[in-house]
C-alpha positions in Angstrom: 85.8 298.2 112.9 83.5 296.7 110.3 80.2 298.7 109.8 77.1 297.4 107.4 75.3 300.0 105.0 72.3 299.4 104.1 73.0 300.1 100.6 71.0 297.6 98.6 69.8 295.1 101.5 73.8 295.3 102.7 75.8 295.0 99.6 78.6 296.4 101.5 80.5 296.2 104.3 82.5 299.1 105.0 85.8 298.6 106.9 86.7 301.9 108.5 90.0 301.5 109.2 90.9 301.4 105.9 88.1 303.4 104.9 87.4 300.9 102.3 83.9 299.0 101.2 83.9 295.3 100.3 81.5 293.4 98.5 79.8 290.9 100.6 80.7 287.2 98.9 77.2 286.6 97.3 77.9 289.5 94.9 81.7 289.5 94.6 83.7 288.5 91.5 85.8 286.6 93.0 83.4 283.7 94.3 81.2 284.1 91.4 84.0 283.9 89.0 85.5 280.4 90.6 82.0 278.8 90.1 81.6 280.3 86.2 84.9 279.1 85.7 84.7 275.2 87.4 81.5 275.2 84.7 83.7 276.8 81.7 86.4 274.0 82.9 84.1 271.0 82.7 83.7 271.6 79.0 80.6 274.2 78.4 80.4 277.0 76.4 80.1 280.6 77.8 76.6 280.8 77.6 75.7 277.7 79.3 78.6 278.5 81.9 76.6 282.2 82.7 73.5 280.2 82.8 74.2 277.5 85.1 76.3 280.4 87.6 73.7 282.6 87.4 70.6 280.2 86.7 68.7 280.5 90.2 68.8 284.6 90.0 68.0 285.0 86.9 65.2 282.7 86.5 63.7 284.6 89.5 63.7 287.9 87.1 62.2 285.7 84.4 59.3 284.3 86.9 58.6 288.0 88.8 58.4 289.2 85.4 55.8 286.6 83.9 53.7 287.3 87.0 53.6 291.1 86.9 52.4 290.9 83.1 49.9 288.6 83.7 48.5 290.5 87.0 49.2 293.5 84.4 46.7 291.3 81.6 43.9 290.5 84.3 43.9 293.5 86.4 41.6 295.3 84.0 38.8 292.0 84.3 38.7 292.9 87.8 38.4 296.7 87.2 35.9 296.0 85.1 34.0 293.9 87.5 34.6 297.3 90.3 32.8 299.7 87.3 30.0 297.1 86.5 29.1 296.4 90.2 29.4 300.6 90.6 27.0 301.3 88.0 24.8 298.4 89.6 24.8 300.1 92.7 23.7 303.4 91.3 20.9 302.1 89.7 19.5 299.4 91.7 21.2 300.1 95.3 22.0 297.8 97.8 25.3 296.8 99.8 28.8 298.3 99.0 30.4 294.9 100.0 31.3 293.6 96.7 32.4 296.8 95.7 34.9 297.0 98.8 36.8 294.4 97.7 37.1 294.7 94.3 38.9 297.8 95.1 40.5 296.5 97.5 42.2 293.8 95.0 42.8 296.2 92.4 44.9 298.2 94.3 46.6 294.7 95.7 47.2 293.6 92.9 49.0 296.9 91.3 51.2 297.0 94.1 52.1 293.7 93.8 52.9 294.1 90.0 54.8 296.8 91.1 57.0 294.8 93.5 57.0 291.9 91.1 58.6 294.2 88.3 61.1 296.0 89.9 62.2 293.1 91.6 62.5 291.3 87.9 64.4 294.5 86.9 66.7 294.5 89.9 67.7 290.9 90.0 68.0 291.3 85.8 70.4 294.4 85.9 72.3 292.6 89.0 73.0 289.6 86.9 74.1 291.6 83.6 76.3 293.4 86.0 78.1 290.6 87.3 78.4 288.4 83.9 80.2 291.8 82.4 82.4 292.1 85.8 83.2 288.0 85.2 83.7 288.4 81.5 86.4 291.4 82.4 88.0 289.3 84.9 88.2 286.6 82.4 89.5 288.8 79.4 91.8 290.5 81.3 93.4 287.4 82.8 93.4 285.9 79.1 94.6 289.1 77.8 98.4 288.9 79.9 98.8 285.2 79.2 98.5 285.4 75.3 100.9 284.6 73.0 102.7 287.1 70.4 101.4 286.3 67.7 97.6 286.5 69.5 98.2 289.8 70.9 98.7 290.8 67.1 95.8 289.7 66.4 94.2 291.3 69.4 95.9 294.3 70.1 95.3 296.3 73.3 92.6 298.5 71.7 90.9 295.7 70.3 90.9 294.5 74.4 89.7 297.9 75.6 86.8 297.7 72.9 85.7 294.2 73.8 85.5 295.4 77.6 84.3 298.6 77.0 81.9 298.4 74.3 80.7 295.2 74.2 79.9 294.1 77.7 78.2 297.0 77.9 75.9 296.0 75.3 75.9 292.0 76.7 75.3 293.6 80.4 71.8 295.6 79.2 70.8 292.8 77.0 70.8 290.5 79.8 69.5 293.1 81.7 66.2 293.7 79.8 66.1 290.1 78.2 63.4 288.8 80.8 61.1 291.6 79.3 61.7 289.8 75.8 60.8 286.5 77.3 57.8 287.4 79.1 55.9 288.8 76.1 54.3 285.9 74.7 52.4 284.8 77.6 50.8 287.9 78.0 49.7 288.6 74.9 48.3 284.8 74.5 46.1 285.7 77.1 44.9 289.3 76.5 44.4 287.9 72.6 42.0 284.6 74.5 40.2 287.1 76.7 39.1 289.3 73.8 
């Protein structure tokens, strides 16, 4: 009997006669490693192989991440706007209309930047994840068809090192690399509006 969690929008699919959890085939490294490898095959390097397997995903992170900085830059203009039109009001009176929305929209737009960033984060994290579960695959399955005179060269700790170590490190740089990307926009804009 197969059962669905609801474990990050259904990651898994939990097969209780086994009492086992598989991946569903979006998120698996098994699909994802066939299309990083037909890309590796045709003649790219690594990095442009990650890219072009993971491009769609992780451009999303990129975009969501753009967006909830800027909405992060402009979301003071409009608070500014609600604390002008409230000292207005105090003084001179008259209809709270104005003032109703722009409340309204700052409090729109913070939960929107909100969504937008921890989506960024989520589909960031998600792709570092998967390029260090590929990249093990990939070492490991290099690592038992060496020759001798490679495995001197790379000796078993020097395997366990690369896997545990490094990926690590590659798996949160890709992680938080939209964050480096999405900077200058940002600050272009705040530096205008002064």
């Amino acid at each position: 009997e197969m059962t669905s969690s609801l474990v990050g929008s259904e990651m898994c699919i939990r097969d209780s006669s086994n009492d086992l959890w598989y991946l569903r085939d979006d998120i698996g490294v098994e699909k994802t490693y066939a299309i990083f490898n037909s890309h590796l095959d045709s003649g790219k390097s690594i990095m442009i192989s990650l890219f072009l397997t993971f491009k769609y995903e992780y451009s999303f992170a990129l975009f969501a991440k753009v967006l909830a900085d800027l909405i992060q830059v402009l979301l003071p203009l409009l608070t500014k706007a609600l604390v002008n039109f409230v000292e207005q009001k105090i003084l001179n009176g008259g209809k709270v209309n104005k003032g109703i929305g722009y409340a309204i929209g700052c409090a729109v737009l913070v939960c929107i930047n909100g969504i937008l960033g921890n989506h960024s984060l989520y589909h960031s994290m998600l792709v570092g994840a998967k390029v260090k579960a590929i990249l093990t695959k990939s070492l490991l399955e290099k690592s038992t068809k060496t020759s001798e005179e490679s495995r001197k060269d790379f000796t078993t700790s020097k395997v366990t090192s690369l896997m545990g170590t490094d990926l690590t490190r590659l798996e949160f740089s890709i992680g938080f690399l939209p964050m480096g990307f999405a900077i200058p926009l940002p600050v272009i804009i705040a530096i205008a509006l002064v």
